[in-house]
N, C-alpha and C positions, 0 to 999 in steps of 0.2 A: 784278829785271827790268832786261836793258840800256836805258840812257837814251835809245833811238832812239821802243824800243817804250813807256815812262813819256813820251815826247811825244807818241806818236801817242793813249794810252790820254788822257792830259790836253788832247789837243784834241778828243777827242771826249767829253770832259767838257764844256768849254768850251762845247762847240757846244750841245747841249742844254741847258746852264743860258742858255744864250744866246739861246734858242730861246724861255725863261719867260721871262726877263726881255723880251724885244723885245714878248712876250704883254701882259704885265705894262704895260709902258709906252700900249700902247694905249686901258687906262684911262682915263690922262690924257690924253687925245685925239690921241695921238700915231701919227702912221702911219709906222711904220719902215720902210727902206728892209731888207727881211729877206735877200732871197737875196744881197744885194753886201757887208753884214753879214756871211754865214754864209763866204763865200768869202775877204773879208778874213782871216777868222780861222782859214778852213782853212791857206790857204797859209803864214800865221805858222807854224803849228805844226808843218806837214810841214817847212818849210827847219827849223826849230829840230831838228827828229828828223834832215833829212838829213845837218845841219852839227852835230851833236851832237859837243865836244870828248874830253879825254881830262881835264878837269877844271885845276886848278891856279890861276893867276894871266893864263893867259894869254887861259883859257878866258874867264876871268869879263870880262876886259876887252873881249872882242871880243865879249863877250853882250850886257856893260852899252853899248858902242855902238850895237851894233843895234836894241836895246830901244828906246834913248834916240831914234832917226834915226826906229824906225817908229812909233816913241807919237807923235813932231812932223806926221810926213808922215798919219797918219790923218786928224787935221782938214782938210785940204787936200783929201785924195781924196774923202773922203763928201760934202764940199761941192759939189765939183768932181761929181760923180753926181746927186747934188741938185740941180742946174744944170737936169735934165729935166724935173723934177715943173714942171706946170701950174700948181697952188695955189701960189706963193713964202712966202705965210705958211708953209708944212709942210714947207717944205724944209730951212730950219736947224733945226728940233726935230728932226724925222726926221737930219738928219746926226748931232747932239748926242747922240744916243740910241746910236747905232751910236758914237761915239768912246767915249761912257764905257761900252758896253758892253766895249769894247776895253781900256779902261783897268781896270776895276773887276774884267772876269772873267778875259779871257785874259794879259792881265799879269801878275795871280798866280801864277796854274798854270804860265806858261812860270816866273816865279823856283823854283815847283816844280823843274820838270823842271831848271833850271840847280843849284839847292841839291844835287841829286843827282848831279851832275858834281863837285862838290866833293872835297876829298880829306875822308875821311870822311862821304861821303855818303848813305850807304845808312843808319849809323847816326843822324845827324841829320835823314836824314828818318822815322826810326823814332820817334825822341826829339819830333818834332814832333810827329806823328798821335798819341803818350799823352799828350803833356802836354794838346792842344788836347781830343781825346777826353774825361780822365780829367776837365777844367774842365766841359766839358758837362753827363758825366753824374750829377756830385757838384751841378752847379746846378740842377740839374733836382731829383733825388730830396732835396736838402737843401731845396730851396725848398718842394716840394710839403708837404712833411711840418714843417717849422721857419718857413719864412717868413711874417713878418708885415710888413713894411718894404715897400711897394711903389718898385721904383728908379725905372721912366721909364713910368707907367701910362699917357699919351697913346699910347705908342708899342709897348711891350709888356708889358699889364695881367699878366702871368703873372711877370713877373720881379722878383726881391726882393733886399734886400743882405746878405738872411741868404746866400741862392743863389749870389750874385755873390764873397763872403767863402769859402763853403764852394768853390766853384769854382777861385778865386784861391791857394785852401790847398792841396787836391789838387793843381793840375799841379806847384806848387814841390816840394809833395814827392816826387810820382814821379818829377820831372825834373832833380831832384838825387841820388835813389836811384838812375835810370837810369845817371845820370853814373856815379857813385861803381861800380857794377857793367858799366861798359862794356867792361871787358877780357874777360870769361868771357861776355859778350852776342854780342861782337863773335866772338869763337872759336868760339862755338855756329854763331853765321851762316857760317860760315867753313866749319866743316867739316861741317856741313849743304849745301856748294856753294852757297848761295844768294846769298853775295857774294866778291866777291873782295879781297884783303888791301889794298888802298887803299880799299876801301869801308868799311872796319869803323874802330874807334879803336883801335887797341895800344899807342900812347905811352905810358911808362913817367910820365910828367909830367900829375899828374891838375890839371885844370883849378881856380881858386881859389874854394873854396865860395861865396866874396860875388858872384861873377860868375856861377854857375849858379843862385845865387837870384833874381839881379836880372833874368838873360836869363828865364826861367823865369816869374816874376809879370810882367813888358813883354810875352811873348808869351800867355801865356795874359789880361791886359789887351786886344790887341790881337782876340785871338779873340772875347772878349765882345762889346766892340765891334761889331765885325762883324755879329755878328748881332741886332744891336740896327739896325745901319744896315739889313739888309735888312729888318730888322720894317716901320724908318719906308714904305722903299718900297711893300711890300705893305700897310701900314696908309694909303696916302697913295691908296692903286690900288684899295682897298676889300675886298681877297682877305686868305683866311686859310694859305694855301699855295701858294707859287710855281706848281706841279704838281703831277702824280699816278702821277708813274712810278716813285713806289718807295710801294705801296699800304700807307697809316696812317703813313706818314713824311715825306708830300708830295711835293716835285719835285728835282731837283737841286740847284737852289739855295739849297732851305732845307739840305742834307747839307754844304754846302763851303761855307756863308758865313763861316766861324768862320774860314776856313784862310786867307780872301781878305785877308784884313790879316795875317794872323799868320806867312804863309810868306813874304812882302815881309821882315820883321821877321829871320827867322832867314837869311834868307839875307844881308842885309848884314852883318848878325855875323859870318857863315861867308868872307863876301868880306872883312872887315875882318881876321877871322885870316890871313887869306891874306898878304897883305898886309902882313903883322909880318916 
């Protein structure tokens, strides 16, 4: 997918997990400010699809500044909106709400969309969705069936460090397998049309197994995480699923909480190679 159309597809991710969570928040007696929210984060995402680079160093510099300008300038503007509300007690929760929604959802998803700019892109973002995927769903079916250890039962009584072990084992190993077989991945994709010859890895120079282990257990780490923090939220909001728009799977946000710390992760890696 060109990266115009992976920003437009990831903001309207965004909006809809954005959509539960602004839900979610209301829980806790919180009235969010929804439609200057929704539009905040449309417009993020359309300039990121309009001004979508050709990838490299130059890309990511002029990403990580605008990242950096419109993460500062959100508190100001929701405040500044917030300025109308009658009640003043409801107006900085309601702004706070809309910034870390900003922070926590569409942050991620645009390092998404930017990780895909990359040289090597299309493959690291392949390598991310198994590694994060493969930790899920080895903690999931290891846990149900092996787990006796409960890790954070206030927060998510279902998860165990038998889960969290078999999770943490699975991504390192498909995602140093992935490594190790990326040339004939990358070729498949290639002449499948699905990407093109900057998107894939061909380097003759394969990457140093202690670095694909370490990247590998820190993102699937980082996936856990994640969805332990969106547990606390729903566990703090009194719900057992964000939504219901993907039926016996919940809402969007319980699908991409994993990625929301974990694509942050792989993309400074990927900006950091750059960068050598």
């Amino acid at each position: 997918m060109p990266v115009p159309g992976l920003a437009l597809v990831a903001g309207l991710v965004a909006l809809l997990a954005t959509q539960e969570f602004l839900k979610i928040s209301e829980s806790y007696g919180i009235h969010p400010a929804v439609w200057p929210t929704y539009a905040f984060l449309g417009v993020f995402f359309l300039l990121l699809a309009v001004f979508a680079g050709q990838g490299g160093l130059l890309s990511t510099i002029v990403f990580s500044a605008s990242a950096a300008f419109t993460a500062s300038a959100a508190s100001f503007i929701f405040l500044t909106i917030m300025m109308r509300r009658e009640d003043m007690r409801r107006a900085f929760p309601a702004a706070m709400v809309s910034v870390f929604a900003f922070a926590y959802i569409a942050m991620p998803l645009a390092f998404l969309v930017q990780l895909r700019e990359q040289y090597s892109g299309a493959f690291l973002l392949l390598y991310l969705l198994i590694v994060v995927w493969a930790g899920d769903i080895f903690a999931y079916f290891v846990g149900r069936s092996l787990g006796r250890h409960l890790m954070s039962p206030r927060v998510s009584p279902k998860k165990t460090w038998e889960g969290a072990a078999a999770s943490l084992i699975a991504s390192v190993a498909l995602g140093v397998t992935l490594f190790n077989y990326a040339l004939p991945v990358s070729s498949a994709l290639l002449n499948l049309h699905l990407i093109e010859k900057k998107d894939g890895l061909f380097s003759l120079q394969a990457e140093p197994r202690w670095e694909l282990v370490l990247l590998s257990a820190a993102i699937n780490i980082a996936a856990q995480l994640g969805d332990l923090v969106e547990s606390l939220i729903k566990r703090g909001a009194g719900v057992k699923d964000s939504g219901n728009i993907l039926p016996g799977h919940g809402g969007m946000l319980d699908r991409i909480d994993a990625l929301l710390f974990a694509a942050p992760l792989l993309w400074y890696y990927a900006a950091w190679r750059v960068m050598q």
